[in-house]
C-alpha positions as CSV (number, residue, x, y, z in Angstrom):
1,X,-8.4,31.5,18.9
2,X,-11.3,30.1,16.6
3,X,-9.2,30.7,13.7
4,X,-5.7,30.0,12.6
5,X,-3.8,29.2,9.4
6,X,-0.4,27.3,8.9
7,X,1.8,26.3,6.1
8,X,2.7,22.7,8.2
9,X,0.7,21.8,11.3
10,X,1.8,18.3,12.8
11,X,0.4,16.7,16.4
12,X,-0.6,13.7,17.8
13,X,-3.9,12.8,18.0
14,X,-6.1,10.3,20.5
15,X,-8.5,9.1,18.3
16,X,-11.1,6.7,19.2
17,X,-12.4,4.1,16.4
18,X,-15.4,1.7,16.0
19,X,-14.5,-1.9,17.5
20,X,-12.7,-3.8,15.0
21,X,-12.7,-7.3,14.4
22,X,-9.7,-9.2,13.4
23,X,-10.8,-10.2,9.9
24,X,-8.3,-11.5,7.5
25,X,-8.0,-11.9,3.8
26,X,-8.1,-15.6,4.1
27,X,-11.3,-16.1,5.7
28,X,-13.1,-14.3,3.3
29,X,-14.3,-17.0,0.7
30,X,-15.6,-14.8,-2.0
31,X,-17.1,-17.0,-5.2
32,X,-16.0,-14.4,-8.0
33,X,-13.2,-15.1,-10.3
34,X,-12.6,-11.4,-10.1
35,X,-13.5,-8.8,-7.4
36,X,-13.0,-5.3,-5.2
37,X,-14.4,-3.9,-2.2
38,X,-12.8,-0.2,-3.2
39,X,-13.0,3.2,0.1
40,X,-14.3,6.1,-1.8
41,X,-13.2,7.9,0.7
42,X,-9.9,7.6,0.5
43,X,-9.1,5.5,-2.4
44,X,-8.2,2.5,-0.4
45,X,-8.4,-1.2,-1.9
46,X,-10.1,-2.8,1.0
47,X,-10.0,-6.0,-0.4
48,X,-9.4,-7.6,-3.5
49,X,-9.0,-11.0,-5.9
50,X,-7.7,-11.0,-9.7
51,X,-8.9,-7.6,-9.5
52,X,-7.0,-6.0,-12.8
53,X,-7.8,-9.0,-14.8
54,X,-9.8,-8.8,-17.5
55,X,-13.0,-10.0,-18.2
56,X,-16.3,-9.5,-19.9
57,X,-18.5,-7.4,-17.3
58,X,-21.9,-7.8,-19.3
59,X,-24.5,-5.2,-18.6
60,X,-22.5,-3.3,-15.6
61,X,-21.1,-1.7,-19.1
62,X,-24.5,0.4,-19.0
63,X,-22.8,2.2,-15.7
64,X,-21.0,4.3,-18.6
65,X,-23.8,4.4,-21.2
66,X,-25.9,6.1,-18.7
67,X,-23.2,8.2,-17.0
68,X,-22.5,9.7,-20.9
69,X,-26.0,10.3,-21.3
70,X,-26.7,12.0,-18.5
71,X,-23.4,14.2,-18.7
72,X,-25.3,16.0,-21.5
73,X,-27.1,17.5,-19.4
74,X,-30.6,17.2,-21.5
75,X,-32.7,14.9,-19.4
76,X,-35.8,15.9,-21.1
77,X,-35.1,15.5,-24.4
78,X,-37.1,13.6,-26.6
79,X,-35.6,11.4,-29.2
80,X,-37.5,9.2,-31.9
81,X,-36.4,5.2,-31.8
82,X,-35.0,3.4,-34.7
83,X,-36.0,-0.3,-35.6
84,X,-32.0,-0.8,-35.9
85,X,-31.8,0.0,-32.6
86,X,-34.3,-2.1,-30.9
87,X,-33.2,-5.4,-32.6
88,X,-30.9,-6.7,-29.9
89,X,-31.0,-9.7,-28.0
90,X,-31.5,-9.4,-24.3
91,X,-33.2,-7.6,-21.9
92,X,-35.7,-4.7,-22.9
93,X,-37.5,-1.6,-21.6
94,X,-40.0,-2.7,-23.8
95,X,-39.4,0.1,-26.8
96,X,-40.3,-0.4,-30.3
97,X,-39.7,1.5,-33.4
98,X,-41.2,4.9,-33.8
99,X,-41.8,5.4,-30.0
100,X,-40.7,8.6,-28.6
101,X,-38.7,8.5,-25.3
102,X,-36.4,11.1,-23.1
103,X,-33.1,10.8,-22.2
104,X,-34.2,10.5,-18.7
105,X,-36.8,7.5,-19.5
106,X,-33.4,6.0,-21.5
107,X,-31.3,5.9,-18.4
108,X,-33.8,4.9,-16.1
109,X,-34.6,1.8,-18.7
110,X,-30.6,1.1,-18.5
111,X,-29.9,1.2,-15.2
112,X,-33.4,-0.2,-13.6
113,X,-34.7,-2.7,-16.5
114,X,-31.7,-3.2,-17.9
115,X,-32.9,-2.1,-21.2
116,X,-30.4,-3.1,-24.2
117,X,-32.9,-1.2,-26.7
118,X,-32.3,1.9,-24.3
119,X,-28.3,1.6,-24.1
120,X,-28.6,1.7,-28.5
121,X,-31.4,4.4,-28.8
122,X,-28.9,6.7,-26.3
123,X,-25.6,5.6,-28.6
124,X,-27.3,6.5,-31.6
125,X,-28.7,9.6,-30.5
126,X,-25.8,10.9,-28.7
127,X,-22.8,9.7,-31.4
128,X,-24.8,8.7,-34.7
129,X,-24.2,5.2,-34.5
130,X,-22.8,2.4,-31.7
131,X,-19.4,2.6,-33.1
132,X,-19.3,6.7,-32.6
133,X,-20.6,5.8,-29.4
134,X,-18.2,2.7,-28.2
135,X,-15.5,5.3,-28.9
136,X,-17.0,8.6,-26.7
137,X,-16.8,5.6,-23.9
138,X,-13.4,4.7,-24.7
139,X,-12.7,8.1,-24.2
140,X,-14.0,8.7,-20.7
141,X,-12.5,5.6,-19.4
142,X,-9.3,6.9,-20.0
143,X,-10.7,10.4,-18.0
144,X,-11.6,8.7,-15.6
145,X,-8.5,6.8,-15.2
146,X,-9.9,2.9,-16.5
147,X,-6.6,1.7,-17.5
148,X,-8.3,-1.9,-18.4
149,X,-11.1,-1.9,-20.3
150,X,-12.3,-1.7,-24.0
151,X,-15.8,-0.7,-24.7
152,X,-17.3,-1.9,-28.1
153,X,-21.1,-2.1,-27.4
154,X,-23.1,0.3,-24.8
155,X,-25.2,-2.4,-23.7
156,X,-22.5,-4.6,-22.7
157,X,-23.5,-7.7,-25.4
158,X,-20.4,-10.2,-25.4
159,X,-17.4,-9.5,-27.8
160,X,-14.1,-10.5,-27.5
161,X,-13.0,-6.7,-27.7
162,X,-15.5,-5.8,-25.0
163,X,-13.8,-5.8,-21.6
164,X,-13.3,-4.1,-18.1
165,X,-11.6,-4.9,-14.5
166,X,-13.2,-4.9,-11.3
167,X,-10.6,-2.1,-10.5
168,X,-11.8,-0.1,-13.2
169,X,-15.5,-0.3,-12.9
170,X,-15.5,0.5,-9.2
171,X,-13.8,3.8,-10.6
172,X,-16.6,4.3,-13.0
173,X,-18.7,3.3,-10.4
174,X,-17.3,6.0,-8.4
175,X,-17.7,8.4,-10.8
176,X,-20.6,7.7,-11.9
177,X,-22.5,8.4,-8.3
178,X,-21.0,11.4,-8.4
179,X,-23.6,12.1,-11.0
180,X,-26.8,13.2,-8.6
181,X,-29.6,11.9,-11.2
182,X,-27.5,9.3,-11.6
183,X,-27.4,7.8,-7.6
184,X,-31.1,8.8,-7.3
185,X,-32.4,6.2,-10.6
186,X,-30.1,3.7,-9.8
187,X,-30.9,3.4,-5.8
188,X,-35.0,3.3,-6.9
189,X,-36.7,0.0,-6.9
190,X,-39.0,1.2,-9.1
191,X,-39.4,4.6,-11.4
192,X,-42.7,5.5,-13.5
193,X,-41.4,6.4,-16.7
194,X,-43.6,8.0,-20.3
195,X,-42.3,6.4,-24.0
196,X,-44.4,5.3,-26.8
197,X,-46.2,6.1,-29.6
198,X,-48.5,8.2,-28.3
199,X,-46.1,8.8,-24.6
200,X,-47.7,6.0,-21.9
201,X,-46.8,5.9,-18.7
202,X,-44.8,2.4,-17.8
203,X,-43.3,1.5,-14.8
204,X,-39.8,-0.2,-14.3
205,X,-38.6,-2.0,-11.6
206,X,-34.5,-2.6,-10.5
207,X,-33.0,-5.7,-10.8
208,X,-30.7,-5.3,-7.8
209,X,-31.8,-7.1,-5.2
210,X,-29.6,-6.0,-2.7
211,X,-31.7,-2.9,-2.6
212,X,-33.5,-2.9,0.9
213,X,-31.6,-6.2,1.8
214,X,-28.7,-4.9,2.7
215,X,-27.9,-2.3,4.7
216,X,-27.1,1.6,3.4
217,X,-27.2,0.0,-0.4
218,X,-28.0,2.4,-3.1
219,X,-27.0,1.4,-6.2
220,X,-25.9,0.4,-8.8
221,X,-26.0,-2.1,-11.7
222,X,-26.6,-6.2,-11.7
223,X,-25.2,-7.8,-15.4
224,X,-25.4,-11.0,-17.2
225,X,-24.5,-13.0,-20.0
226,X,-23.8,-17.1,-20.8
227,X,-19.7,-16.0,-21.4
228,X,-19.8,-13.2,-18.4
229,X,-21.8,-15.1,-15.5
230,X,-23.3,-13.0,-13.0
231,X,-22.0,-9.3,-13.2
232,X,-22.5,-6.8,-10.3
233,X,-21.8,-3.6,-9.3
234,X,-22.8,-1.7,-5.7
235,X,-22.3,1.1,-3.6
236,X,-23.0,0.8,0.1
237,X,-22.6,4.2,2.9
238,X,-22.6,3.4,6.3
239,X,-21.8,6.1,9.1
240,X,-20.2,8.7,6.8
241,X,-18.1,5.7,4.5
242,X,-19.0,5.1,1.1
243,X,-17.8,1.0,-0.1
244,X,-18.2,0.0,-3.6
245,X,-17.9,-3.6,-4.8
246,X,-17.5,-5.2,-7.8
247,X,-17.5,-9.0,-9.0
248,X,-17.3,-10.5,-12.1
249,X,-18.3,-13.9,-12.9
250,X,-19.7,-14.7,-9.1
251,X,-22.6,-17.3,-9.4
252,X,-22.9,-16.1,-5.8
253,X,-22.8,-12.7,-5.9
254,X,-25.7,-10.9,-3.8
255,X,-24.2,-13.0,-0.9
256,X,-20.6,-12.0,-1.8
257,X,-21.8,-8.2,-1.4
258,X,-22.9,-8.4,1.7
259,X,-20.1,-10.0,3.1
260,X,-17.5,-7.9,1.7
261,X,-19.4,-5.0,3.1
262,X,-19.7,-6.4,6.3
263,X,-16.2,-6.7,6.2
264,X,-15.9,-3.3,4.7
265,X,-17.3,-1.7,7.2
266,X,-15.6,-3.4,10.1
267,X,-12.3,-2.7,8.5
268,X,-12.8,0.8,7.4
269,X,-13.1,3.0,10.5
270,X,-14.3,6.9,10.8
271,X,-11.4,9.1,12.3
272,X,-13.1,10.6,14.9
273,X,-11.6,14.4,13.9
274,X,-12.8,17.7,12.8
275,X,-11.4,21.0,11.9
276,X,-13.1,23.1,13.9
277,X,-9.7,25.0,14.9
278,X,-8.1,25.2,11.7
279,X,-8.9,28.3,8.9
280,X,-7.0,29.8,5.7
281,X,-6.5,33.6,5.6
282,X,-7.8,35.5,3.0
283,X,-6.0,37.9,1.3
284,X,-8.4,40.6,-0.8
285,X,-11.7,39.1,0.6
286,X,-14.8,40.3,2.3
287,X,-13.6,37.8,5.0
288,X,-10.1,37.3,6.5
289,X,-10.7,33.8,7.1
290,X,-12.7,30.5,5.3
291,X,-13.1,27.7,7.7
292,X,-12.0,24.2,5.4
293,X,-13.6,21.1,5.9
294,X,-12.2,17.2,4.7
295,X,-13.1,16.5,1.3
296,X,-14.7,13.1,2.4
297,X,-15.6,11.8,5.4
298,X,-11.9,11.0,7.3
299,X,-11.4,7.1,7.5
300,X,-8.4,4.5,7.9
301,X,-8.4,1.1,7.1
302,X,-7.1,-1.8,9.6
303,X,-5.6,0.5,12.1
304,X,-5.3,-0.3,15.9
305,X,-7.4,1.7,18.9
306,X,-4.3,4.5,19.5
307,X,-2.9,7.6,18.7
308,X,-2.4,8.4,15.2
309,X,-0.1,11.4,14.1
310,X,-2.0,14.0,11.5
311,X,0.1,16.2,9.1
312,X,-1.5,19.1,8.0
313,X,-0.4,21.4,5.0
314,X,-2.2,24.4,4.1
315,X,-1.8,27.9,2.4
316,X,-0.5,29.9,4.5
317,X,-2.8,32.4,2.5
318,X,-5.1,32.4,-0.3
319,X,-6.4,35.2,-2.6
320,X,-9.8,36.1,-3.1
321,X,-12.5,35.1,-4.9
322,X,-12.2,31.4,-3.0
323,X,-14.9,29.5,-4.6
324,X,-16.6,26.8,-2.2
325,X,-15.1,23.6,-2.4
326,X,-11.8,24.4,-3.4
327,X,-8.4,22.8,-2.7
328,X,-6.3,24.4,0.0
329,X,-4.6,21.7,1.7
330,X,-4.5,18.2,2.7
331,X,-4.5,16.0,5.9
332,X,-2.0,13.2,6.6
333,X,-2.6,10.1,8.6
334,X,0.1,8.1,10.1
335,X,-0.1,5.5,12.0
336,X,1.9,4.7,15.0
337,X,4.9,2.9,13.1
338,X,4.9,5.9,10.9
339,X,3.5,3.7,8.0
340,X,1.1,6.5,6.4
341,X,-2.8,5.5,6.8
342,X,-4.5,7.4,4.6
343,X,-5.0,11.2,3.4
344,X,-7.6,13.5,1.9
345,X,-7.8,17.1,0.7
346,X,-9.1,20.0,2.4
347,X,-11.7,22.1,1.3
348,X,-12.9,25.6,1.3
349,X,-16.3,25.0,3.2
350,X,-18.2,28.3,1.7
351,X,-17.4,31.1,-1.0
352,X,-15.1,34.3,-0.2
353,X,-15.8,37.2,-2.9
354,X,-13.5,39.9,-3.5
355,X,-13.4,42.9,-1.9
356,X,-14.2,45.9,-3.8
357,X,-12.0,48.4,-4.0
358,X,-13.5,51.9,-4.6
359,X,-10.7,54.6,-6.0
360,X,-11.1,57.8,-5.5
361,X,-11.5,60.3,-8.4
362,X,-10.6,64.3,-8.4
363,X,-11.7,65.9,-11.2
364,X,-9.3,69.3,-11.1
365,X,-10.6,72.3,-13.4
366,X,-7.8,73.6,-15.4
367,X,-6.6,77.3,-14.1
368,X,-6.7,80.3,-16.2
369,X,-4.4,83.0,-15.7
370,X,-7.3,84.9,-14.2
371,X,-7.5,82.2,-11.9
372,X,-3.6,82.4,-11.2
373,X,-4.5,86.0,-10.5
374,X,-6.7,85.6,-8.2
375,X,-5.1,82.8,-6.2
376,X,-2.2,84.7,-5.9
377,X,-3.7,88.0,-4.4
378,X,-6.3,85.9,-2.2
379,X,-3.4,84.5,-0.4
């Protein structure tokens, strides 16, 4: 049978793996004073050095600015430019005082030109001031679960009170590519953008040059300052497994990223699994069953060429309406010591609607005692 459901489904599994070589740690001579190679995935530290210690992260800090920006979900709107907010040292988009510019041209001058004028013109538009704004950031950093950082400027200037991990901003990072307008500006080389005074069309080109150097790069944010060094933050998907890495202080860096995703990638392996067998029943639904899918691509990290046990737990049932996408389980991956490997949730792979229920009415005339009458003699 196609379709089954379970509360606990456990078997062993022959899986078969990409070739592996046998890296180590200790040949891996990253330059960095801080770093992470980070599985989205699965939420595995691949690999990491001084990676909770903080230090200043430059203009990577504009991975949030234009994360907040975007979240308000008003990329065309048009906001006028202050002359407080274009006199900042640093890189530029080029604005100037009066020019008119969207929320959409802002991020794009963040994230591809580095634009310190764009990361204030968003904070004052969005909070009323940098200060609002520094604290909206503080505030989705603990959301998303940055246990290490301090924002006090959206453009990432140096201050002593301005700091992240690499940890935490491959979390941002993580989040932040989440954000669909937010992958596609930040993996472009170059954007045409309109701002000015009358609108002109400029064009601006990305700093990160590991764009079309390294393989399956698309993102996400290069930073630097005298007290940070060289600040940089990428995302890399090869074969279904999304990497994201993140030094701070590495006078080396574009060569660091490609060597820690090389290593990545031969470390991480794709389970070679699907759940073509396994389905929830519906209870209420137009359909008795919802097929599930893994909520990411399945991977493991450093695990030999054998069998690996999978635990499965599912609802036995779930009630209607199922939206797509929702959490009904979650798979287990042990490997053969027991020692578990890695685990992700199951999903609802499309929507289940209700099923209407149509109740019969009667409308019943009340009798007369004519009617009683009659009744009585028909029969």
């Amino acid at each position: 049978m196609k379709h089954f459901s379970a509360f606990i489904l456990s078997f062993i599994l022959t899986i078969s793996f990409f070739p592996l070589k046998d890296f180590s740690s200790g040949e891996l001579n990253v330059s960095a004073a801080s770093c992470v190679l980070y599985c989205v995935n699965d939420g595995t530290v691949v690999y990491e050095k001084n990676a909770r210690k903080h230090l200043p992260m430059a203009s990577t800090t504009k991975i949030m600015t234009a994360l907040i920006t975007l979240e308000q979900n008003t990329p065309e709107r048009v906001v006028a430019v202050s002359e407080n907010a274009v006199k900042v040292e640093g890189t530029s988009m080029g604005l100037k005082p009066g020019d008119r510019v969207s929320f959409y041209s802002l991020c794009c001058g963040m994230l591809l030109s580095s634009g310190n004028d764009a990361a204030n013109v968003a904070a004052e538009s969005i909070s009323g001031s940098v200060d609002s704004f520094a604290s909206l950031m503080n505030k989705r950093a603990v959301e998303i679960g940055m246990t290490d950082t301090s924002f006090v400027t959206p453009s990432g200037l140096d201050d002593e009170n301005h700091y992240s991990s690499a940890l935490d901003m491959a979390l941002l990072t993580e989040e932040a590519i989440k954000n669909k307008s937010f992958r596609e500006i930040c993996s472009s080389e170059s954007i045409s953008v309109s701002f000015g005074n009358p609108e002109t069309k400029h064009t601006l080109y990305n700093h990160n040059k590991l764009l079309g150097f390294v393989e399956g790069v698309f993102g996400v944010k290069t930073g630097f300052t005298k007290k940070s060094g060289r600040c940089l933050a990428s995302a890399c998907e090869r074969n279904g497994v999304t990497l994201i890495c993140v030094t701070l202080n590495d006078p080396n860096d574009w060569a660091d990223h490609k060597k820690l995703f090389d290593y990545g990638f031969e470390k991480c392996v794709l389970l070679d699994d699907d759940l073509t067998e396994l389905a929830v029943r519906v209870t209420g639904g137009v359909e008795k069953y919802v097929d599930v899918e893994f909520s990411s691509a399945p991977t493991a990290f450093g695990v030999e060429n054998d069998g690996v046990s999978r635990l499965i737990l599912v609802e036995n049932f779930a009630y209607a309406p199922i939206e797509k996408g929702e959490t009904l389980g979650r798979a287990y991956y042990y490997g053969k010591g027991g020692e578990l490997l890695c685990s992700f949730d199951l999903l609802s792979k499309d929507s289940v609607e209700r099923k209407r229920v149509l109740k019969e009415t009667t409308t019943e005339k009340k009798k007369t005692f004519f009617d009683f009458i009659k009744d009585l003699f028909g029969s």
